[in-house]
Backbone as CSV, one residue per row, in Angstrom:
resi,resn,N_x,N_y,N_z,CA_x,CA_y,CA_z,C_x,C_y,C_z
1,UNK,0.381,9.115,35.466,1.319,8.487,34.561,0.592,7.693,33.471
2,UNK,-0.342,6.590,33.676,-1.182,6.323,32.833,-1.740,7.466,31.466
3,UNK,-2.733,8.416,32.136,-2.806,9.307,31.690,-1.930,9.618,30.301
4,UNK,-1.064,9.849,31.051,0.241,10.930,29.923,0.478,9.295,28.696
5,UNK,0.881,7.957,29.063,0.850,7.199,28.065,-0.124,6.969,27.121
6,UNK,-1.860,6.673,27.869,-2.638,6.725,27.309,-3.042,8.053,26.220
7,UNK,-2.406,9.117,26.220,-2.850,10.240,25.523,-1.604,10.315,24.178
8,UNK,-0.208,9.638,25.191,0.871,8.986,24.170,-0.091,8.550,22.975
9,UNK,-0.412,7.558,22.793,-0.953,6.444,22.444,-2.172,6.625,21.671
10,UNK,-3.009,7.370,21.722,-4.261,7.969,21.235,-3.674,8.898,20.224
11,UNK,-2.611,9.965,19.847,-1.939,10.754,19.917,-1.304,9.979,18.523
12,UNK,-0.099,8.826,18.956,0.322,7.946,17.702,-0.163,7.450,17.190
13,UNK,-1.402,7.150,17.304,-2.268,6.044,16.549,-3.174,6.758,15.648
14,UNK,-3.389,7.749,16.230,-4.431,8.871,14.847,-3.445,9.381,13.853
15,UNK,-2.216,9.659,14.587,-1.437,10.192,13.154,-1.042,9.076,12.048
16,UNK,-0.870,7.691,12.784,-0.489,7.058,11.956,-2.573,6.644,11.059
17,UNK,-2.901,6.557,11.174,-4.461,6.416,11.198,-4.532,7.911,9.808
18,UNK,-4.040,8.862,10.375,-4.691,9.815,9.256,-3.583,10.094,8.342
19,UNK,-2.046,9.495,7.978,-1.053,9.470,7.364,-1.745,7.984,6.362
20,UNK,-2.340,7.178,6.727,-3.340,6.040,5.903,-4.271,6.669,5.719
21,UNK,-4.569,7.288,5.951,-5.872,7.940,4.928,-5.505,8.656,4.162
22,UNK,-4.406,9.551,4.177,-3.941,10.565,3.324,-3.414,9.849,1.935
23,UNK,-2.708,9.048,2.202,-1.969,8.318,1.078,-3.114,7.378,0.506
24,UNK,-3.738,7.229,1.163,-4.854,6.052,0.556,-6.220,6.751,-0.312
25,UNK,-6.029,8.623,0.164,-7.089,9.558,-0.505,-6.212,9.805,-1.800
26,UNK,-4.890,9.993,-1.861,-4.644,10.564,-2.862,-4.151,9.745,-3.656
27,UNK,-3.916,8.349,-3.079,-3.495,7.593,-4.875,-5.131,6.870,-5.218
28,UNK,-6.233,7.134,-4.416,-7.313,7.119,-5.081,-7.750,8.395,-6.377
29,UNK,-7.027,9.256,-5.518,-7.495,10.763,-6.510,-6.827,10.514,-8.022
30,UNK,-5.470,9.555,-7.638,-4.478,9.604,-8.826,-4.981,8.626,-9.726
31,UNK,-5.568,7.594,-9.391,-6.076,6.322,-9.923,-7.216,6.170,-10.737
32,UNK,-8.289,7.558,-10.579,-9.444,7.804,-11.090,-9.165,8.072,-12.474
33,UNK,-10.319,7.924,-13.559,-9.769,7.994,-14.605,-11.219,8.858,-15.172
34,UNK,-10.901,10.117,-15.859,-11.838,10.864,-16.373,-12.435,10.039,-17.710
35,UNK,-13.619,10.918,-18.547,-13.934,10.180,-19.481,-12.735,10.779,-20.651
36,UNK,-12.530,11.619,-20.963,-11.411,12.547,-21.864,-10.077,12.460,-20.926
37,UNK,-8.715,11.800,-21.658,-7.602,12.297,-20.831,-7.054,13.444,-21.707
38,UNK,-7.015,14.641,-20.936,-6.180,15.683,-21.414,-4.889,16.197,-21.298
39,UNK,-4.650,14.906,-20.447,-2.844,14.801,-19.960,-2.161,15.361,-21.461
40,UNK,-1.796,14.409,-22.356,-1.006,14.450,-23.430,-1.248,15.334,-24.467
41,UNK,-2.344,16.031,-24.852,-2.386,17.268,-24.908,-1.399,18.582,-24.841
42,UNK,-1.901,18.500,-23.131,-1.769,19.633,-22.443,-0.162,19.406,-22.785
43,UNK,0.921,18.430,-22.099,1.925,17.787,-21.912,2.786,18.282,-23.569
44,UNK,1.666,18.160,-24.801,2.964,18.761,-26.012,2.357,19.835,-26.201
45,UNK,1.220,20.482,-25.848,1.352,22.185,-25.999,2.400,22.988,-24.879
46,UNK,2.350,22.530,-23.940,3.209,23.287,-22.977,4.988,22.858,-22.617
47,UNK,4.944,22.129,-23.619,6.592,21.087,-23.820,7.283,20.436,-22.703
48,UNK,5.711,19.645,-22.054,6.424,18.618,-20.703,6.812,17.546,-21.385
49,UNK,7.452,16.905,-20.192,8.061,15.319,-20.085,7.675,14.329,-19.244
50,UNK,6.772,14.906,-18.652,5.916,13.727,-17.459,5.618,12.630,-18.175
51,UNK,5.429,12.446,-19.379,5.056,11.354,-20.108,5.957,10.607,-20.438
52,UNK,7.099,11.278,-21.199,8.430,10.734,-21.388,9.158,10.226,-19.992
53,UNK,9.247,11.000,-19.233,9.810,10.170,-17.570,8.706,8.932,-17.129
54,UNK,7.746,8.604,-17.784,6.879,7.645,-17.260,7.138,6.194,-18.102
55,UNK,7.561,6.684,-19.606,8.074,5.573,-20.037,8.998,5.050,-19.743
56,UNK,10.458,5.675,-19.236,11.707,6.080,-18.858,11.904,4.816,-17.591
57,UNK,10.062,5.097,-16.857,10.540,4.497,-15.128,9.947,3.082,-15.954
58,UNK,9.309,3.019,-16.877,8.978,1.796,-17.002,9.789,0.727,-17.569
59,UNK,10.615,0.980,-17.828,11.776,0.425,-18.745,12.859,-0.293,-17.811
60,UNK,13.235,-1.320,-17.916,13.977,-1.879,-17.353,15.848,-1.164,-16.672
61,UNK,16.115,-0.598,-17.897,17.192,-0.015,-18.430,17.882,1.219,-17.218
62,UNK,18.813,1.091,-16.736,19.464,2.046,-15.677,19.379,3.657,-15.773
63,UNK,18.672,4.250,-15.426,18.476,5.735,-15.667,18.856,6.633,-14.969
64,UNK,18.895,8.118,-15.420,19.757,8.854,-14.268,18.047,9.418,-13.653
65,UNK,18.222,8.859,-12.457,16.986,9.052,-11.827,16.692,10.697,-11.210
66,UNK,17.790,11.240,-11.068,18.461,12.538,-10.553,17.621,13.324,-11.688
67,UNK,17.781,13.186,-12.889,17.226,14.067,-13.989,15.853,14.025,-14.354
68,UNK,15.323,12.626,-14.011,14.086,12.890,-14.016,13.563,13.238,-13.316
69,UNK,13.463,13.383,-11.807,13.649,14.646,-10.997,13.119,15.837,-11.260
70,UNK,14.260,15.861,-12.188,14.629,17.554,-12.305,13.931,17.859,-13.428
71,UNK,13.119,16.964,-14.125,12.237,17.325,-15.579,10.896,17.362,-14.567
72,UNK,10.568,16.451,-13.887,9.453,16.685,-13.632,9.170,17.841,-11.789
73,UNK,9.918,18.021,-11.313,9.998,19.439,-10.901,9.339,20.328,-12.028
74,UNK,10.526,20.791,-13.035,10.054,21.934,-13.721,8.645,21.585,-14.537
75,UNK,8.022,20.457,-14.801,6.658,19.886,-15.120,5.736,20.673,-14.471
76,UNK,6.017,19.997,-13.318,5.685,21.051,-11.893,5.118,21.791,-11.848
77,UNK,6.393,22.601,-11.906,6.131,24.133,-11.840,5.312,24.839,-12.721
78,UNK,5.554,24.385,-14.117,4.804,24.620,-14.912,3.599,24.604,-14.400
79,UNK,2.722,23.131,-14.625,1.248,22.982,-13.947,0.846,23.436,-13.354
80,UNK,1.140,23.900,-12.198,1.032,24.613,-11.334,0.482,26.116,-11.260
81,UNK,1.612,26.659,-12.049,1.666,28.206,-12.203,0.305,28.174,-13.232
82,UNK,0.074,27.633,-14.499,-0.797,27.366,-14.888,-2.225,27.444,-14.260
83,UNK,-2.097,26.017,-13.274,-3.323,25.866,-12.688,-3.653,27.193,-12.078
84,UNK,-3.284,27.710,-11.572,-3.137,28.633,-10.512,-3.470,30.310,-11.581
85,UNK,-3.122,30.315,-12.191,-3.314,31.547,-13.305,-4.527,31.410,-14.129
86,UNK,-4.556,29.961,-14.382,-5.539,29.862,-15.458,-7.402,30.223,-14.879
87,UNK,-8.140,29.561,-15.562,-9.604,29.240,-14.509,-9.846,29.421,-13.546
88,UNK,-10.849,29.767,-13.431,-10.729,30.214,-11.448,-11.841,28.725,-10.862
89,UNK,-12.148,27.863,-12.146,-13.128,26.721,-11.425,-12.469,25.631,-10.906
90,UNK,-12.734,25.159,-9.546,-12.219,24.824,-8.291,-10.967,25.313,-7.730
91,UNK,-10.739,26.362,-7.491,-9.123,27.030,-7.822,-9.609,26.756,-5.750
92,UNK,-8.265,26.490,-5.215,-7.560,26.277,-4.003,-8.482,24.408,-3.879
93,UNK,-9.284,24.000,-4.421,-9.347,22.589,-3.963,-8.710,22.081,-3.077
94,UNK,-9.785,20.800,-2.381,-8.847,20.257,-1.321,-8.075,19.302,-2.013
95,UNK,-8.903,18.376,-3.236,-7.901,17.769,-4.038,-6.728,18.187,-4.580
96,UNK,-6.740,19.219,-4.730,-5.592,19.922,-5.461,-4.728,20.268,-4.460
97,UNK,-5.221,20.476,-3.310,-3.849,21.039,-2.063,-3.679,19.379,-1.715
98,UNK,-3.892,18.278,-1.603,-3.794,17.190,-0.704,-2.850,16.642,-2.013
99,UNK,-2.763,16.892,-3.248,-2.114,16.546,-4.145,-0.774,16.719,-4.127
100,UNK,-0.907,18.443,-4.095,0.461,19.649,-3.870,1.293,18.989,-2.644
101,UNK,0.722,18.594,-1.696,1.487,18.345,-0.237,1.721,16.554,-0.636
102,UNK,1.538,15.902,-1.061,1.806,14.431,-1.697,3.009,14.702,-2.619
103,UNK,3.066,15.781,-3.145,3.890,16.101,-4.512,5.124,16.199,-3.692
104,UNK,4.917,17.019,-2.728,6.403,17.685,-2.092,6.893,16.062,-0.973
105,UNK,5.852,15.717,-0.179,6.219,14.399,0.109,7.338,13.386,-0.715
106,UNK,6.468,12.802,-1.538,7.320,12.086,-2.856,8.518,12.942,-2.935
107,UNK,8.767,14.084,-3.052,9.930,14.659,-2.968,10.621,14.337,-2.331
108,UNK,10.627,14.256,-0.836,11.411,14.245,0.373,11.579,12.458,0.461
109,UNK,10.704,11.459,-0.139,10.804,10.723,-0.129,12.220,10.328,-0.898
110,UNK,11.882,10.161,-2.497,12.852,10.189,-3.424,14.277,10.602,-2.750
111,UNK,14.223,11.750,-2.463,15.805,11.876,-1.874,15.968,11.237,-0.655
112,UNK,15.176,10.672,-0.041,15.644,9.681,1.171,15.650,8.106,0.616
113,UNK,15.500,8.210,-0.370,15.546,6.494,-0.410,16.436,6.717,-1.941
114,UNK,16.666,7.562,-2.459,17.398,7.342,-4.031,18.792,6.761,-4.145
115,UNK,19.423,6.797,-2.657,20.367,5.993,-2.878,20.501,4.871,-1.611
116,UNK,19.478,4.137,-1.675,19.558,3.035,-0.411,18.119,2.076,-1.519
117,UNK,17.206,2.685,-2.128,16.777,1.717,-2.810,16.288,2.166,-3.874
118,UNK,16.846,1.690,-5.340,16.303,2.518,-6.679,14.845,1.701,-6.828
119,UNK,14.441,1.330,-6.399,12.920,0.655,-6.386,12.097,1.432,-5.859
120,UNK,12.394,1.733,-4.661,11.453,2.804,-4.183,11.781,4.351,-4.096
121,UNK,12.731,4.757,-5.149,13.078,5.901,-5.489,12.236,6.048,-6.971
122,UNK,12.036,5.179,-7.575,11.884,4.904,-8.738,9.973,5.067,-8.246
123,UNK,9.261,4.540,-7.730,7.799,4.307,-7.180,7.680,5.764,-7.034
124,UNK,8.438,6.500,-6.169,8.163,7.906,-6.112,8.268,8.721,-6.885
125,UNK,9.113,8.844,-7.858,9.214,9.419,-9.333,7.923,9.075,-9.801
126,UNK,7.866,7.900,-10.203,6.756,7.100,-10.749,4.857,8.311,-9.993
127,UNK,4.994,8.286,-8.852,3.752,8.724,-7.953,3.635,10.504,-8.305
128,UNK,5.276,10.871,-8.411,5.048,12.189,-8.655,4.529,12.685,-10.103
129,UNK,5.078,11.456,-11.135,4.769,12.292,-12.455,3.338,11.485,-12.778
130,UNK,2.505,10.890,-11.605,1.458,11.067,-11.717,0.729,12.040,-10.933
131,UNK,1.160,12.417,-10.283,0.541,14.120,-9.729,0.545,14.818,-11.340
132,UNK,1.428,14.987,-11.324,1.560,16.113,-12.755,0.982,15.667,-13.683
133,UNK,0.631,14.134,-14.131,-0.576,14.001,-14.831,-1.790,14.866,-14.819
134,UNK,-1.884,13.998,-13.290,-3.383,14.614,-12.821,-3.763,16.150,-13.044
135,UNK,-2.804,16.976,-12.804,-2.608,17.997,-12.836,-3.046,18.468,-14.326
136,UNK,-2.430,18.405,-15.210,-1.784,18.463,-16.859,-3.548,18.230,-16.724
137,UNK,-4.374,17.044,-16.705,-5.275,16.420,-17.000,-6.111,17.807,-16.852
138,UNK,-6.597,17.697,-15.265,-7.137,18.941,-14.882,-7.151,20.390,-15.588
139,UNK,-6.313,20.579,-15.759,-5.893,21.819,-16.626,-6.628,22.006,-17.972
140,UNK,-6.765,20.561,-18.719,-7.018,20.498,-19.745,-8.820,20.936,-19.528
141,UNK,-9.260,20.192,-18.752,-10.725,19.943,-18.515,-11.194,21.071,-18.495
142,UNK,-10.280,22.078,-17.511,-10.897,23.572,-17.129,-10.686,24.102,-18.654
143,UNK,-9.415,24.012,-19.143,-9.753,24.709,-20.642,-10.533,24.520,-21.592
144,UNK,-11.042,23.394,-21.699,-12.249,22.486,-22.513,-13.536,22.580,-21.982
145,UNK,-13.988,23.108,-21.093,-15.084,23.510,-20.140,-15.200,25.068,-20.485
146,UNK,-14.263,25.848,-19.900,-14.159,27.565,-20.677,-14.164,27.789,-22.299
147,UNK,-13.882,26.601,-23.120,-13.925,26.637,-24.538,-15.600,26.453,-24.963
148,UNK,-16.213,25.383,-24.078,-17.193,25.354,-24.495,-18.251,26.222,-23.603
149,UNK,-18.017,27.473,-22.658,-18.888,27.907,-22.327,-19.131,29.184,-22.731
């Protein structure tokens, strides 16, 4: 009986242990700052709004949080398909998958808290359309790297 608690216990404590590392790897990944940002760029050649939803969360002013959402989804998707088509330099990264699975997180988050607290519905918007920064950013680098090689 011991046993079976003690393995309980070893068991909850690493997941919660590597669920803090995960979140603590990737808003380090998000937080880093290249020497060139190619976010805004990339963001009006390809006609995103990650930038515009970032001013949006910063603003005091009541927003339909639902839609920004739904702009930066299709941001998303965009980046994504992009990343994924474009360059083949670092193509499947672990940064880039630990990002992707943070992205869809914040997702599941947002709709669990968007109507019990617009603060922390709002933080997750906020976390996702910095994925898609990062992303947008990335994108740029690989194209500015293949331009100059």
């Amino acid at each position: 009986m011991i046993e079976i608690v003690a393995t309980i216990l070893i068991i909850a404590s690493s997941t919660v242990l590597f669920g803090y590392w995960f979140r603590y790897s990737c808003l380090l990944i998000l937080n880093t700052r290249t020497v060139r940002d190619y976010a805004g760029a990339v963001a009006s050649a390809n006609q995103l709004s990650f930038l515009e939803v970032q001013s949006r969360l910063r603003t005091p002013a009541a927003t339909d949080f639902d839609k920004l959402r739904d702009l930066l989804d299709r941001d998303y998707s965009v980046v994504s398909y992009l990343l994924k088509h474009g360059t083949r330099s670092s193509e499947g990264s672990l940064e880039t998958g630990m990002l992707a699975v943070n992205y869809r997180l914040m997702q599941m988050w947002y709709v669990a808290t968007r109507r019990i607290s617009t603060t922390t519905a709002c933080r997750a918007l906020e976390e996702m359309s910095m994925v898609v920064a990062h992303f947008a950013n990335a994108m740029g680098e690989r194209a500015s790297a293949g331009a100059a090689a």
